[in-house]
Backbone as XML, in Angstrom:
<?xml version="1.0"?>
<chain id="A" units="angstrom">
  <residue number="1" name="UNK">
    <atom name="N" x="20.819" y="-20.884" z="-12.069"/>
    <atom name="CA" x="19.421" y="-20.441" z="-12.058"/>
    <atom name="C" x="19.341" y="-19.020" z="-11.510"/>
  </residue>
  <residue number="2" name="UNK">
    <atom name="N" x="18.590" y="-18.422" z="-12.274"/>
    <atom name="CA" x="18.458" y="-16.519" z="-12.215"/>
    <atom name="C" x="17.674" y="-16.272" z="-11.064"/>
  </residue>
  <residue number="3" name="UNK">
    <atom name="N" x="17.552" y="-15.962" z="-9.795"/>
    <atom name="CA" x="16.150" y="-16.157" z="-8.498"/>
    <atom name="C" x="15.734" y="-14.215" z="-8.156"/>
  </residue>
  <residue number="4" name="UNK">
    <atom name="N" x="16.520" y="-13.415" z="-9.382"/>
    <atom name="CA" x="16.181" y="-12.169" z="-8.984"/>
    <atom name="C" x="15.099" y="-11.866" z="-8.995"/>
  </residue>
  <residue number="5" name="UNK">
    <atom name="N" x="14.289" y="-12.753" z="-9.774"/>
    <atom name="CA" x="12.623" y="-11.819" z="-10.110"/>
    <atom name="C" x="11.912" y="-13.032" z="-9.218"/>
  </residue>
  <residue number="6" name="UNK">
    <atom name="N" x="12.447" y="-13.843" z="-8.532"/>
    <atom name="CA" x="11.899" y="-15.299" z="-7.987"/>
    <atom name="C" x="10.714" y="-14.466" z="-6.775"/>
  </residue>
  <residue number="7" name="UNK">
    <atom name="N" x="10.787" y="-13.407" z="-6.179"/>
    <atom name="CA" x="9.643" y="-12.727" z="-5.356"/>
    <atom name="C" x="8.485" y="-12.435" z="-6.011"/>
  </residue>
  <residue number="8" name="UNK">
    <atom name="N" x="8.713" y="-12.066" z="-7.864"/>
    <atom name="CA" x="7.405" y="-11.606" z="-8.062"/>
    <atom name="C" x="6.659" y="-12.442" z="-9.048"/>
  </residue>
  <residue number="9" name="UNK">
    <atom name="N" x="7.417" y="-13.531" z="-8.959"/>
    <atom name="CA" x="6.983" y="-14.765" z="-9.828"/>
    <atom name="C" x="5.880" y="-15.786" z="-8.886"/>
  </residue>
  <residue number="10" name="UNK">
    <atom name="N" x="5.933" y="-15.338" z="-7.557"/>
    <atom name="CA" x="5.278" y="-15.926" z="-6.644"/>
    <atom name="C" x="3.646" y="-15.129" z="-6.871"/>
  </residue>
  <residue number="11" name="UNK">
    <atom name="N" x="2.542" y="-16.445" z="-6.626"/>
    <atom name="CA" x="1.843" y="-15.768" z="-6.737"/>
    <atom name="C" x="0.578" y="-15.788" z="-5.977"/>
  </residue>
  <residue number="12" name="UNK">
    <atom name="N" x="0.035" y="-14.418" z="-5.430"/>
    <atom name="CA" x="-0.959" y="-15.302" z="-3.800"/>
    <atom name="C" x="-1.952" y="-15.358" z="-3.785"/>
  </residue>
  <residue number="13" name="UNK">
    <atom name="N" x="-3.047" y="-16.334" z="-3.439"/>
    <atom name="CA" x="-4.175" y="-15.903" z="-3.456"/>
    <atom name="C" x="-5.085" y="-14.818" z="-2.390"/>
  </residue>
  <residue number="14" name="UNK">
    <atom name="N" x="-6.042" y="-14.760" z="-2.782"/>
    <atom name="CA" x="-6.168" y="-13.540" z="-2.028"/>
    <atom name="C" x="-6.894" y="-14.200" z="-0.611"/>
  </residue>
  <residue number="15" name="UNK">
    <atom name="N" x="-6.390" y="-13.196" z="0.162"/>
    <atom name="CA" x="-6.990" y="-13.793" z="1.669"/>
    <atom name="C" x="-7.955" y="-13.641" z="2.366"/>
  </residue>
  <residue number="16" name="UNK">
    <atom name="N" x="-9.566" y="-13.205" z="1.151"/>
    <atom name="CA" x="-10.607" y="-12.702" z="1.799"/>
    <atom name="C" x="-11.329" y="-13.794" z="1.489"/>
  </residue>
  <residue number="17" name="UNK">
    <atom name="N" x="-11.984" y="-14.692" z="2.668"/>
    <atom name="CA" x="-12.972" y="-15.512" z="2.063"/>
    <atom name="C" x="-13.841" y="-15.381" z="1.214"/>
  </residue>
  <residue number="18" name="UNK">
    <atom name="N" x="-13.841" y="-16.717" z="0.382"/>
    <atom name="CA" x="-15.066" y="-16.181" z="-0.988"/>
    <atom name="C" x="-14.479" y="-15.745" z="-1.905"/>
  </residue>
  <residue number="19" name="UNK">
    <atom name="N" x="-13.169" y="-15.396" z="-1.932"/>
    <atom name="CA" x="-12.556" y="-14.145" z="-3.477"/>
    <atom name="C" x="-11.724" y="-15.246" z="-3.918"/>
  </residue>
  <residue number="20" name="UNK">
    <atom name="N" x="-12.197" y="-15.590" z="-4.701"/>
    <atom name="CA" x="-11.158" y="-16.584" z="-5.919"/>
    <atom name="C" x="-10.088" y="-15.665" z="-6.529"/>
  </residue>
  <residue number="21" name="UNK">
    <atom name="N" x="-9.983" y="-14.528" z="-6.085"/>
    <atom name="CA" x="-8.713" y="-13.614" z="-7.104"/>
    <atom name="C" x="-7.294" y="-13.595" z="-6.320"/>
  </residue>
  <residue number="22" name="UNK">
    <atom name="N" x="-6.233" y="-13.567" z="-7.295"/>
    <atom name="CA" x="-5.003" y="-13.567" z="-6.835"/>
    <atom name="C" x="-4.373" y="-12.090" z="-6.433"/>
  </residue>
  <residue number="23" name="UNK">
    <atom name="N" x="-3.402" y="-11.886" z="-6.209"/>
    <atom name="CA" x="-3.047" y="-10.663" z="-5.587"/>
    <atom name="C" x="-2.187" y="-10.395" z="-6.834"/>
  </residue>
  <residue number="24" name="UNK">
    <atom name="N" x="-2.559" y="-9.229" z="-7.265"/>
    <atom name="CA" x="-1.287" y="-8.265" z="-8.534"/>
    <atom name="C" x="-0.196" y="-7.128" z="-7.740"/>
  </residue>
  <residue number="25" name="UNK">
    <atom name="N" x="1.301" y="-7.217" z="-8.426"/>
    <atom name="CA" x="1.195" y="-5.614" z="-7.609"/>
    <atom name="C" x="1.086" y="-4.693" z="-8.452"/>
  </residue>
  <residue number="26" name="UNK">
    <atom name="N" x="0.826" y="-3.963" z="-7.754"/>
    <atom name="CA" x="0.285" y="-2.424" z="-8.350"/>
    <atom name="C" x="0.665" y="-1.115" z="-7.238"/>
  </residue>
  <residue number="27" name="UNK">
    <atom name="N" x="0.343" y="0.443" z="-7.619"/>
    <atom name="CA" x="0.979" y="0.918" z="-6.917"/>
    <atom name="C" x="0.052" y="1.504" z="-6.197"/>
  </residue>
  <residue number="28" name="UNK">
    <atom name="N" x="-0.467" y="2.399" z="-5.273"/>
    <atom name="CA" x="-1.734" y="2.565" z="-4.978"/>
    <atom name="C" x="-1.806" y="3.941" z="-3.566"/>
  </residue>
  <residue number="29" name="UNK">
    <atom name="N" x="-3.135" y="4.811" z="-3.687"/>
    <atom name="CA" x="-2.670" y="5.880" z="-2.780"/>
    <atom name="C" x="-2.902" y="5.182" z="-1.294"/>
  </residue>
  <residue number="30" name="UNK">
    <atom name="N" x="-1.582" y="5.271" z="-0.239"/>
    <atom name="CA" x="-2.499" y="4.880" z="1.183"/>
    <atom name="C" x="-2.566" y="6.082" z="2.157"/>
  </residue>
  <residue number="31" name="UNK">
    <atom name="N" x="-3.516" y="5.987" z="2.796"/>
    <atom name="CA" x="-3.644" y="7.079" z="3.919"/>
    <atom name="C" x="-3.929" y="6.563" z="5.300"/>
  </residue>
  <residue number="32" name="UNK">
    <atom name="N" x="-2.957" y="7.300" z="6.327"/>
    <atom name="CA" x="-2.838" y="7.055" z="7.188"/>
    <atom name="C" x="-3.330" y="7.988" z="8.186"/>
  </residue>
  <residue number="33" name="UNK">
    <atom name="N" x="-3.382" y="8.060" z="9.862"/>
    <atom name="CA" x="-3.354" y="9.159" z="10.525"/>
    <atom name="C" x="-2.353" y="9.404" z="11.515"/>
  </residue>
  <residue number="34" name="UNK">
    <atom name="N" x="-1.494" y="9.988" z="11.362"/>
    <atom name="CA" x="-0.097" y="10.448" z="12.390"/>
    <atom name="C" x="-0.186" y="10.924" z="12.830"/>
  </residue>
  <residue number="35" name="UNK">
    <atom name="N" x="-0.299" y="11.316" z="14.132"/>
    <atom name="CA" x="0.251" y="12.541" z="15.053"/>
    <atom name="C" x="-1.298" y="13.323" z="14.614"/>
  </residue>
  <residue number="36" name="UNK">
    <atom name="N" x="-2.556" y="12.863" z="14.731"/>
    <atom name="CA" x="-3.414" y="13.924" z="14.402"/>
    <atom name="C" x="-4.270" y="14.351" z="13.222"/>
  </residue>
  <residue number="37" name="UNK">
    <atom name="N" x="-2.575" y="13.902" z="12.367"/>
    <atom name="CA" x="-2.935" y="14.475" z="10.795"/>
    <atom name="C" x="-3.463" y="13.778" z="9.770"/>
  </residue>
  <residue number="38" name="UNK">
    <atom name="N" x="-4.082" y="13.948" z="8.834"/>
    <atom name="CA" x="-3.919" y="12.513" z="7.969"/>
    <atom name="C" x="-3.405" y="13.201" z="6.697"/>
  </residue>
  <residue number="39" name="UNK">
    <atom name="N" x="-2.180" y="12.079" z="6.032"/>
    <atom name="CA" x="-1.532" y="11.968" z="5.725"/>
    <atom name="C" x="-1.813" y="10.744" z="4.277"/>
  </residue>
  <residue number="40" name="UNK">
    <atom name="N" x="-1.441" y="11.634" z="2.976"/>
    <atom name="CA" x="-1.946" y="10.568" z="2.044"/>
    <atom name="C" x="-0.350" y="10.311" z="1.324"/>
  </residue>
  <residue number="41" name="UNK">
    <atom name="N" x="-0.785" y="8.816" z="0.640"/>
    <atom name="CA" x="1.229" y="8.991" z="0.270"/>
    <atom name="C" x="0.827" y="8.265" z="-1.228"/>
  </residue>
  <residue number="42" name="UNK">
    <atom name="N" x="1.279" y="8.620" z="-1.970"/>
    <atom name="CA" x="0.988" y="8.260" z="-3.729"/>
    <atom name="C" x="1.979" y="7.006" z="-4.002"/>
  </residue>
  <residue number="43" name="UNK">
    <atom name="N" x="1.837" y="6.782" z="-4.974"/>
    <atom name="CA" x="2.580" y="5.415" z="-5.514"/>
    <atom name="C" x="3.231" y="4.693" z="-4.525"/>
  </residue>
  <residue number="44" name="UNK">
    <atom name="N" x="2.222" y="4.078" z="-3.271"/>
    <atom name="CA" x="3.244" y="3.196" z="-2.685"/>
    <atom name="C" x="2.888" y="1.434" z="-3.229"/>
  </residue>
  <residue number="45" name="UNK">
    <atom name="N" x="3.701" y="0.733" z="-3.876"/>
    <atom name="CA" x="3.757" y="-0.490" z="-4.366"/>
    <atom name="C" x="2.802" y="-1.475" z="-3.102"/>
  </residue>
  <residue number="46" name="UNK">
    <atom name="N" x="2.114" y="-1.891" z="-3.442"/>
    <atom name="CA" x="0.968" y="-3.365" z="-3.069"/>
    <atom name="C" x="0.701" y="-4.473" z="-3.618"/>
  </residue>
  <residue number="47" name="UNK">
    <atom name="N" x="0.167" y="-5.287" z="-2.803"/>
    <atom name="CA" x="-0.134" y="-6.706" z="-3.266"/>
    <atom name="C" x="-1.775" y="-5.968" z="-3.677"/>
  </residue>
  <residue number="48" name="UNK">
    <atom name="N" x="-2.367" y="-6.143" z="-4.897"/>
    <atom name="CA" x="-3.768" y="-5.847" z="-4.654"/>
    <atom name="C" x="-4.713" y="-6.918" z="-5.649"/>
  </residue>
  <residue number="49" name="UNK">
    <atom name="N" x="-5.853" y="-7.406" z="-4.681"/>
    <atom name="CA" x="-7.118" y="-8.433" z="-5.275"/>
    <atom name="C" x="-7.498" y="-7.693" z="-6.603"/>
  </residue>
  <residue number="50" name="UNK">
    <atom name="N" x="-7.519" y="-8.101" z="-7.607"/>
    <atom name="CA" x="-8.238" y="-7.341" z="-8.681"/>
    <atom name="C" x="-10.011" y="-8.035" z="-8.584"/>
  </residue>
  <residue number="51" name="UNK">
    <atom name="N" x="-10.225" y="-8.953" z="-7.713"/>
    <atom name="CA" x="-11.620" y="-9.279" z="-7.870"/>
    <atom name="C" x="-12.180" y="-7.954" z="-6.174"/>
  </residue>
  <residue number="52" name="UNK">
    <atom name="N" x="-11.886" y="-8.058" z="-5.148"/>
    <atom name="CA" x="-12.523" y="-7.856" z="-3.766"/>
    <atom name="C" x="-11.556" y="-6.178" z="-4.051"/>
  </residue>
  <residue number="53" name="UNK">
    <atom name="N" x="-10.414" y="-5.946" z="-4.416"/>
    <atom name="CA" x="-9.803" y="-5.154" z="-4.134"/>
    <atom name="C" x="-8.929" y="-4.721" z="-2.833"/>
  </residue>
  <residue number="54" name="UNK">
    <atom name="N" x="-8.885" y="-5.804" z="-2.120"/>
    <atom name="CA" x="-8.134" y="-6.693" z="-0.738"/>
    <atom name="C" x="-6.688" y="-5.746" z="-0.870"/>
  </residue>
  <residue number="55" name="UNK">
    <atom name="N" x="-6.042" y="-4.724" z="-0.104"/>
    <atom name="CA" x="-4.549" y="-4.621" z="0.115"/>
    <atom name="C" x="-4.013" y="-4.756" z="1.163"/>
  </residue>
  <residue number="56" name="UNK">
    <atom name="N" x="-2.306" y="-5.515" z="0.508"/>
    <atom name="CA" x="-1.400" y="-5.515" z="1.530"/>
    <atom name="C" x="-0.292" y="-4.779" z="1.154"/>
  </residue>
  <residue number="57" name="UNK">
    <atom name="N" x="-0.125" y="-4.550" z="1.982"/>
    <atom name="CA" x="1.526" y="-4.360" z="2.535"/>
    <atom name="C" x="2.672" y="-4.525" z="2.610"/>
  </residue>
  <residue number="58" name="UNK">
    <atom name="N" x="3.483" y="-5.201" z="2.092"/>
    <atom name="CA" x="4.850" y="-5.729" z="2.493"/>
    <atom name="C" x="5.161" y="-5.155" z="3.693"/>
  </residue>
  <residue number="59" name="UNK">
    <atom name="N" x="5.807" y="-5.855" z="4.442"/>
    <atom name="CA" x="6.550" y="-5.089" z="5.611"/>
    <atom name="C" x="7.916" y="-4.151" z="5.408"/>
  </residue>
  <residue number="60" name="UNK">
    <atom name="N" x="8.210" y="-4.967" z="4.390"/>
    <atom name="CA" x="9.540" y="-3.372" z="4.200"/>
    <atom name="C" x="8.738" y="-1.941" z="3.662"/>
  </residue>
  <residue number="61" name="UNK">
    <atom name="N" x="8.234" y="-1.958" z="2.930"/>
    <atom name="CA" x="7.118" y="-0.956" z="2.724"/>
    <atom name="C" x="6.328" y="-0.280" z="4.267"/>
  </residue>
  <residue number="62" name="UNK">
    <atom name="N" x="6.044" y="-0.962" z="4.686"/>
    <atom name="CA" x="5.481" y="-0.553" z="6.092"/>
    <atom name="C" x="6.171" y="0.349" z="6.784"/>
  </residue>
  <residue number="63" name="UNK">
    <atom name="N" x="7.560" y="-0.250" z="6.758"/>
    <atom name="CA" x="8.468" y="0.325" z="7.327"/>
    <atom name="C" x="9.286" y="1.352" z="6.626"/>
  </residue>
  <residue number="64" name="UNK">
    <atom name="N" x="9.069" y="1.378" z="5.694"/>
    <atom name="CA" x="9.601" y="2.926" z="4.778"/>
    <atom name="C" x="8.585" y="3.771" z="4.905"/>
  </residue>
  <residue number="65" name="UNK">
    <atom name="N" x="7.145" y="3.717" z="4.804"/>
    <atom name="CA" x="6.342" y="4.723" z="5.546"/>
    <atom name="C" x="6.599" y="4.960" z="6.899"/>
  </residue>
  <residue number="66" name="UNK">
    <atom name="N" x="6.519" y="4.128" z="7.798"/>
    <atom name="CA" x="6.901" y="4.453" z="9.142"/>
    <atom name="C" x="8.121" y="5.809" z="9.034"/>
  </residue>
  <residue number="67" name="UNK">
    <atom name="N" x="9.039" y="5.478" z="8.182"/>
    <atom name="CA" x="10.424" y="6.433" z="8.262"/>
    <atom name="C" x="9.971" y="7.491" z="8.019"/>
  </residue>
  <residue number="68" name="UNK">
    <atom name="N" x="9.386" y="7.705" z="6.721"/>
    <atom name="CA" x="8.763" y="8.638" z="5.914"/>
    <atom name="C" x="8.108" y="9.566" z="6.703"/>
  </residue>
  <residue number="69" name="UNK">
    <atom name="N" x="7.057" y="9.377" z="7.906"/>
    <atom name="CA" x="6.473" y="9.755" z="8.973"/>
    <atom name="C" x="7.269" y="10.787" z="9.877"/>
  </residue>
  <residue number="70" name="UNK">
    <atom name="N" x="8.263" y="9.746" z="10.430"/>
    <atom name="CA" x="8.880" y="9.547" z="11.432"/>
    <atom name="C" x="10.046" y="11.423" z="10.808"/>
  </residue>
  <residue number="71" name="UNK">
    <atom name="N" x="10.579" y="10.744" z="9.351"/>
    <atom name="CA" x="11.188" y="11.931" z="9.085"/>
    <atom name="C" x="10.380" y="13.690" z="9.154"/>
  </residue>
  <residue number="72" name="UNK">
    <atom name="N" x="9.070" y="13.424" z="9.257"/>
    <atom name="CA" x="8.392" y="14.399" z="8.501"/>
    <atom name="C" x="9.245" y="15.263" z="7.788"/>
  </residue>
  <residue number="73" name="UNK">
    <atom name="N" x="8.747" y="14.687" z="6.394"/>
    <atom name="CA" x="9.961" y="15.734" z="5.190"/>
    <atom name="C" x="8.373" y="16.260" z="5.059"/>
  </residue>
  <residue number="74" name="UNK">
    <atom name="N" x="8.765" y="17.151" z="4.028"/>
    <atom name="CA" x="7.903" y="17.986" z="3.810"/>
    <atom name="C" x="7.102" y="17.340" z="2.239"/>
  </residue>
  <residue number="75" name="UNK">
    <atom name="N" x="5.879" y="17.397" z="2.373"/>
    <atom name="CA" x="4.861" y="16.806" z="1.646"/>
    <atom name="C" x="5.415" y="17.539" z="-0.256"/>
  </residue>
  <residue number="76" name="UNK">
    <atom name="N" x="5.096" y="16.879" z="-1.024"/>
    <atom name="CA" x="5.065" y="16.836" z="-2.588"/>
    <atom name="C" x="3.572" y="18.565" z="-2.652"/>
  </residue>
  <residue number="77" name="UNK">
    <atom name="N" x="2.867" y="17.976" z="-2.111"/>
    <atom name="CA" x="1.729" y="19.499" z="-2.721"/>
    <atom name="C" x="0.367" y="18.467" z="-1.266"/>
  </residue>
  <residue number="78" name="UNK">
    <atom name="N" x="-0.295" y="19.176" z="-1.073"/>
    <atom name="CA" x="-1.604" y="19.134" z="-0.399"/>
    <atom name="C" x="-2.676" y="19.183" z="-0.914"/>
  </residue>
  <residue number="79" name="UNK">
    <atom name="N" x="-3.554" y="18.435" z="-0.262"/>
    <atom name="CA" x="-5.261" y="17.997" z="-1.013"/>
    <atom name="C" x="-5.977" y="18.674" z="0.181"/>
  </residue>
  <residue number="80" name="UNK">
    <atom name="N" x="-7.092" y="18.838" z="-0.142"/>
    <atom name="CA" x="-8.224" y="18.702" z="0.561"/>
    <atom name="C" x="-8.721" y="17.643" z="1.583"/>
  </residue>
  <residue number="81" name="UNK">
    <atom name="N" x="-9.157" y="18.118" z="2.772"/>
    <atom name="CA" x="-10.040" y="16.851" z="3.278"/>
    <atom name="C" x="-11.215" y="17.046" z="3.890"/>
  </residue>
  <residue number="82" name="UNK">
    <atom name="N" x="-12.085" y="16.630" z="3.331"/>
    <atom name="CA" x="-13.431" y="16.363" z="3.860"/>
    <atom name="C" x="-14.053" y="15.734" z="4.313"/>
  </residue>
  <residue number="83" name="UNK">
    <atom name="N" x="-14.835" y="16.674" z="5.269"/>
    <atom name="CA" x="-15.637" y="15.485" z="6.580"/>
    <atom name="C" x="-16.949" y="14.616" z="5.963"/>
  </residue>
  <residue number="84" name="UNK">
    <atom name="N" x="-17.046" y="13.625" z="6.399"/>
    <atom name="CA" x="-18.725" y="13.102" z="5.837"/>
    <atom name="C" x="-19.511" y="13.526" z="6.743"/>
  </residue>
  <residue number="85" name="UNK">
    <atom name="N" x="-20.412" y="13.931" z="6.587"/>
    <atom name="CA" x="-21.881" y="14.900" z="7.292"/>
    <atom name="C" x="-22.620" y="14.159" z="7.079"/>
  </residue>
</chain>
């Protein structure tokens, strides 16, 4: 029996009361604030609700941002950020 794809064959429901939707992954922008800064990071892979729009995390993921941080390499290109007034 083949169990390589056996992680994404699993499938969760979502953990917001009330949301009958399951979790897809998908890849998605997250932003964080480090040291001050905030910090946006593109295609990082998620569990995400397609009904509530609910995300998680994996923890190895967590922890490859943490590194990512931790390394400060130098960013792909810079955005804008704006305050709400």
């Amino acid at each position: 029996m083949d169990n390589t794809n056996a992680e994404e064959a699993i499938v969760m429901k979502c953990t917001i009361k009330g949301c009958p939707g399951e979790y897809e992954n998908r890849k998605v922008v997250h932003t964080v604030r480090y040291q001050g800064k905030v910090v946006v990071i593109d295609n990082v892979p998620a569990e995400v609700c397609p009904i509530c729009s609910d995300v998680l995390l994996k923890p190895n993921t967590v922890r490859h941002i943490e590194s990512m941080l931790e390394k400060s390499i130098t960013p792909k290109r810079t955005v804008p950020l704006y305050e709400y007034a």
